[in-house]
C-alpha positions in Angstrom: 17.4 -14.2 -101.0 19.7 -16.3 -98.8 19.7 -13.4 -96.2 15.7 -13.0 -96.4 16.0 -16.7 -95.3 17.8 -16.4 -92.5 15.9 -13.0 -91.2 12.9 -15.0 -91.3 14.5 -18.0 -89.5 16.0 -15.7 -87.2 12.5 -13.8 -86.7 10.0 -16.9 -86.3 12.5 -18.1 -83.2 15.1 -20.4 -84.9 18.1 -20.4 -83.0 21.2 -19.8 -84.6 24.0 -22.2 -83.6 27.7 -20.9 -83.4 30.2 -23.0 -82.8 31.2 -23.5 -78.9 34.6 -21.8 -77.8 37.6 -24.8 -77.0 41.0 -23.7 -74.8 43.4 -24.8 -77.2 41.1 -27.2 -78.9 40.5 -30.0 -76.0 39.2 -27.9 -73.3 35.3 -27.2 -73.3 33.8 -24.5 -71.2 32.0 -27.2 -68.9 35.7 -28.5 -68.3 37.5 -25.3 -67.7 34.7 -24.8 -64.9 34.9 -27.5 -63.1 38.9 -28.0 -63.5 38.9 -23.8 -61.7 36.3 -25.6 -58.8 38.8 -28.4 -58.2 41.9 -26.2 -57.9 40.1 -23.7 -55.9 38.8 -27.0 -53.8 42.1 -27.6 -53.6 44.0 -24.5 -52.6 41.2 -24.1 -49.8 42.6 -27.9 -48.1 46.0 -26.3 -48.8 44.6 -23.7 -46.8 43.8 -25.5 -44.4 40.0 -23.2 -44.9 37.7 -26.2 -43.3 39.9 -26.1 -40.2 39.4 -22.7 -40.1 35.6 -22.8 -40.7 35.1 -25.4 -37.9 37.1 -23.2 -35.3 35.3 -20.0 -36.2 31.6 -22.6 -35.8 33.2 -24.0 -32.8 34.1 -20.7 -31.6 30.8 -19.3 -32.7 29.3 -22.1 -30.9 31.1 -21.7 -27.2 30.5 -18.1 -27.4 26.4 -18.9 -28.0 26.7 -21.8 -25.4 28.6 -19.0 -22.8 25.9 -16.7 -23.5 23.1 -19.6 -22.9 25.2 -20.1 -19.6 24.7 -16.9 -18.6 21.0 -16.4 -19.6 20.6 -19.1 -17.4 22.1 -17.8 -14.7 20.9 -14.5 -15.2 17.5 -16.4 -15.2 18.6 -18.4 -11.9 19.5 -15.0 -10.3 15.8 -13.2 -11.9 14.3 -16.1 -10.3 15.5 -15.8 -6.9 15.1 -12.6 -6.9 11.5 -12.8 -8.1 11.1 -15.5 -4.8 12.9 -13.3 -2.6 10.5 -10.2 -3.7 6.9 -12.8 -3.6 8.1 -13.8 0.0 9.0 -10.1 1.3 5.5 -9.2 -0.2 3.8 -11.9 1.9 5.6 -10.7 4.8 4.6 -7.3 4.3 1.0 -8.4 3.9 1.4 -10.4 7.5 2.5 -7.3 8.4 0.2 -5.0 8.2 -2.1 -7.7 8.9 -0.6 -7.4 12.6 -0.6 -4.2 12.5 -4.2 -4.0 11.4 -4.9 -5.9 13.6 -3.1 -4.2 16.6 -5.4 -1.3 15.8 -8.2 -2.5 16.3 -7.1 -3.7 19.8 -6.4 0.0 20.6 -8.9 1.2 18.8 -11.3 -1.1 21.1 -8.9 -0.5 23.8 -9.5 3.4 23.7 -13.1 3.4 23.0 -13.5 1.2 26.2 -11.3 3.8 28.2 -13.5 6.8 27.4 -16.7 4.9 28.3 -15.4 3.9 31.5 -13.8 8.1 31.5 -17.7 9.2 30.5 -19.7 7.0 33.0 -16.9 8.4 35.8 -17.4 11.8 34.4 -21.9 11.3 34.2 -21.5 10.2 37.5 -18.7 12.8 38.9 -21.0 15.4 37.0 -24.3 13.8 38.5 -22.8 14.1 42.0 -22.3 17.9 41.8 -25.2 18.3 40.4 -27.0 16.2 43.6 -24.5 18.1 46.2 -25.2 21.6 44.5 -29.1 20.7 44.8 -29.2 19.4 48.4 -26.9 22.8 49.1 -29.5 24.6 47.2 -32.6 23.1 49.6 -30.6 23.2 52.7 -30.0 27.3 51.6 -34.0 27.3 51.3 -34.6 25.4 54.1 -32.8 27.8 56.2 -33.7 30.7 54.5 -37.3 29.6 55.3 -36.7 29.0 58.5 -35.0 32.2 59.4 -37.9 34.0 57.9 -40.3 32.1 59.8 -38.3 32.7 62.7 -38.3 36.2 61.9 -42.4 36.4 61.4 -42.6 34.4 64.4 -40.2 36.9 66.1 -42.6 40.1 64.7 -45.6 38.0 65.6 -44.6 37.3 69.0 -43.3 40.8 69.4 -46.5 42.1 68.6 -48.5 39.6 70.1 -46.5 40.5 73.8 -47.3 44.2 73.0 -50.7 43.6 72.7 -51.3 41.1 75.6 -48.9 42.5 77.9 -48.6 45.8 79.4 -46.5 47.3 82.3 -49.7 46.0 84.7 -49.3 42.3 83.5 -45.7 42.4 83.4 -45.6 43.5 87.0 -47.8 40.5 87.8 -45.5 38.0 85.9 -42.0 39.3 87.5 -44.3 39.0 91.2 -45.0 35.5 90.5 -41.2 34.4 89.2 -39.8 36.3 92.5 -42.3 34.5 94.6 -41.3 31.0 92.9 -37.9 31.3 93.7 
């Protein structure tokens, strides 16, 4: 019954208590731990391990501080450059600017020239076109006149045949022999 006892100790949660383990009677776990800590403590000053913690931190800390260094100068150098690229972009702005600019002046420049070159050439053109016309009426002028001369010529002609025979002619070259 003894072992039904202790199955139902074990069962409802009842802890079973051993007895605890001693290093040669004195030593207790607890005490074996912390005596390995201090001697490992202590092989580590040995060691000399803090000294070489610190100069791997202070090593680890001059290589972040040489790296901050040079982010900053690297952001220094983006910087300038970044002022150097904003004032070549003004520039270029002024630039073309000017140059927009200077267009238009010869753009107004060449628009003035061909006025002026179409008002010479209207007038040039208009000139021709008066010489050509006064040649044209002086042409008909002269062509009327020779053909007026011509039917005055015919008219005369037949006028004198008419009027005139060899009778009245004789009378006429009488009278200019007896003038002279």
């Amino acid at each position: 019954m003894a072992d039904l006892t202790s199955l139902a100790l074990l069962a409802a949660g009842a802890a079973h208590e051993a007895p605890e383990p001693m290093l040669f009677g004195v030593a207790s776990p607890g005490f074996l731990v912390a005596a390995s800590m201090g001697a490992l403590i202590l092989v580590a000053l040995m060691v000399k391990v803090p000294s070489m913690l610190t100069s791997g931190l202070d090593s680890g800390i001059a290589e972040i501080r040489k790296q901050l260094d040079e982010a900053k100068a690297l952001r220094a150098e983006a910087e300038a450059l970044r002022k150097e690229y904003a004032d070549k972009i003004a520039n270029a702005e002024k630039d073309a600017a000017a140059m927009l600019e200077h267009a238009r002046h010869e753009a107004e420049a060449i628009v003035a020239k061909a006025e002026s070159d179409t008002t010479e050439v209207i007038a040039r053109r208009e000139k021709m076109a008066s010489d050509k016309i006064e040649a044209a009426e002086r042409g008909a002028i002269a062509d009327l006149r020779n053909k007026a001369a011509d039917a005055a010529a015919v008219a005369a002609r037949g006028l004198i045949a008419a009027n005139h025979g060899a009778a009245a002619d004789k009378t006429l070259v009488d009278q200019a022999i007896g003038a002279i």
